[in-house]
Each structure stands twice: as structure tokens, then as C-alpha cells.
C-alpha positions in Angstrom: -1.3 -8.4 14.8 -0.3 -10.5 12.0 -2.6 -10.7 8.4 -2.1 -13.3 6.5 -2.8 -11.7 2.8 -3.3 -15.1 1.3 -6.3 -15.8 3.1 -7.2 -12.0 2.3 -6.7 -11.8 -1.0 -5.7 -15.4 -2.5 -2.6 -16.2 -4.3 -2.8 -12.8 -6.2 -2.5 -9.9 -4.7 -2.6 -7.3 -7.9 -5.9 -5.3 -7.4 -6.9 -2.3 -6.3 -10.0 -3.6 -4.4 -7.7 -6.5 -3.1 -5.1 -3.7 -1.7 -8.1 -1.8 0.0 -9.2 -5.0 1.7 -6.1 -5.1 3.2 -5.7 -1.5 4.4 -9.6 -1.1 5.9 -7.5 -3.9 7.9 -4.5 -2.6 9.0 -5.1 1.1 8.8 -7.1 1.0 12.6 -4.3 -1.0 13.6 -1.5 1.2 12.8 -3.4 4.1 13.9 -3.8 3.2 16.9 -0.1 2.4 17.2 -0.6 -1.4 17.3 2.8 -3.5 15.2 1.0 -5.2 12.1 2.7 -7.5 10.2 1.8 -8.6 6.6 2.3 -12.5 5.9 2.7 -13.1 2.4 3.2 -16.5 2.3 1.8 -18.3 -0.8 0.8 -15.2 -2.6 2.2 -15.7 -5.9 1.7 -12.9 -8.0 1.9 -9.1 -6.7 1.1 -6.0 -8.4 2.0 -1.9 -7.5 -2.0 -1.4 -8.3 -2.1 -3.7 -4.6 0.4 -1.8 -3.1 -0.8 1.8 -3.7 -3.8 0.5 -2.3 -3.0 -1.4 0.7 0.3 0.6 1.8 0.2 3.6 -0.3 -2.7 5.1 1.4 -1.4 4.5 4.7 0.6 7.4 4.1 -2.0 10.2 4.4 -1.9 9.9 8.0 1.0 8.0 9.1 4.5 9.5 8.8 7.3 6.9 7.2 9.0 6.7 10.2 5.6 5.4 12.5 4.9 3.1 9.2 8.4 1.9 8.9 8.3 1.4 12.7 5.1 -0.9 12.7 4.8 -2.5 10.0 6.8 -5.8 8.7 6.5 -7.9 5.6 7.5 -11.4 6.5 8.0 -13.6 3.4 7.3 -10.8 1.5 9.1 -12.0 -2.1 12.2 -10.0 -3.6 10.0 -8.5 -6.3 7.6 -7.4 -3.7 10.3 -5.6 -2.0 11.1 -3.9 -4.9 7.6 -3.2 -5.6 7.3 -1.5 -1.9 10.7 0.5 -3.0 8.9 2.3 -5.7 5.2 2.8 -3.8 6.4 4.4 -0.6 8.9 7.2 -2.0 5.7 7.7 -4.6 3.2 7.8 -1.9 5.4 10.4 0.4 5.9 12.6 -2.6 1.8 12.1 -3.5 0.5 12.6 0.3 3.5 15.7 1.3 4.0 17.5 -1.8 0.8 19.4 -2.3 2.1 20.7 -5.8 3.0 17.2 -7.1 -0.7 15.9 -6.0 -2.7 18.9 -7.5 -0.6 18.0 -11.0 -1.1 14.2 -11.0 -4.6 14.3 -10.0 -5.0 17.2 -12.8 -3.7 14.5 -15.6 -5.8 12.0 -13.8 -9.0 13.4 -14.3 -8.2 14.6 -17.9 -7.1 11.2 -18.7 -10.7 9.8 -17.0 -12.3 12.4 -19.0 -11.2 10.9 -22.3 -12.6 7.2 -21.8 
């Protein structure tokens, strides 16, 4: 299944609600074992904040190997690549490292306490 994110999202993919559009999209998808691919043609500007959301996530329930296996970026931009690079290796670490997740969500919700 291809997605095209620009009619998803516009030409700016940088929010979180934008990135969770996307994965309530894909996540059946890729569950289910089905090849998705993620068209970013004419999306101009990018964000992590997206990427957490949309790819990030993904990673609760679907090992990096399945995820690398099924889904593609097509005319995904250099510094969306690089974005990607940084999210996934966070994500793993957030979604297998129980010790790592108790301590960010700790700071989280001190920080989110203090607005």
C-alpha cells in the first residue's frame, strides 16, 4: 500500500497529530504484514516531532527487522533520512529498554508538572 503523506498531512509534515494521522494508517497495515510505503513527494518541511509519531510508535509492536522489511520511504528527502536515523535507534532504546523508558517518562512528567 502506498500513502502519499502530502495529501495526509500537506507540505509539512512536523506535528505530532500529523505523525499520528499517518501511523493510525499504516500501523494495521504493517501489522498485518502488508509492505507500506510512505510517498513523500512535495512535503517540504519535516520534523522528529512527525517522526516519533508516525514511525516511532511503530516500534512497540513491530521488531526493526519486520519494520525495516515493510516499510519504504520513496522520495523521502536527505534530511528526512537523517531524521529517521536518529528516531528509530531512539525508539528501540524507548520501546526495549524498560530502564531507559521508566527514566525518560520520569523527567517527562516532572517537566509537565512544572508548566
Amino acid at each position: 500500500m502506498i500513502y502519499k503523506i502530502y495529501e495526509l498531512v500537506g507540505e509539512c509534515a512536523i506535528t505530532a497529530d500529523d505523525g499520528q494521522k499517518v501511523y493510525d494508517q499504516i500501523h494495521p497495515q504493517l501489522l498485518a504484514g502488508h509492505p507500506v510505503e510512505l510517498d513523500f513527494t512535495g512535503v517540504k518541511i519535516l520534523a522528529t516531532l512527525f517522526f516519533n509519531f508516525a514511525i516511532g510508535q511503530l516500534l512497540k509492536d513491530i521488531s526493526a527487522d519486520n519494520l525495516n522489511q515493510l516499510l519504504k520511504f520513496p522520495a523521502l528527502s536527505s534530511h528526512g533520512v537523517t531524521i529517521l536515523e536518529r528516531v528509530i535507534p531512539s525508539a528501540k532504546r524507548y520501546y526495549f529498554d524498560e530502564q531507559h523508558r521508566k527514566a525518560v517518562d520520569s523527567v517527562m512528567a516532572d517537566m509537565a508538572a512544572t508548566i
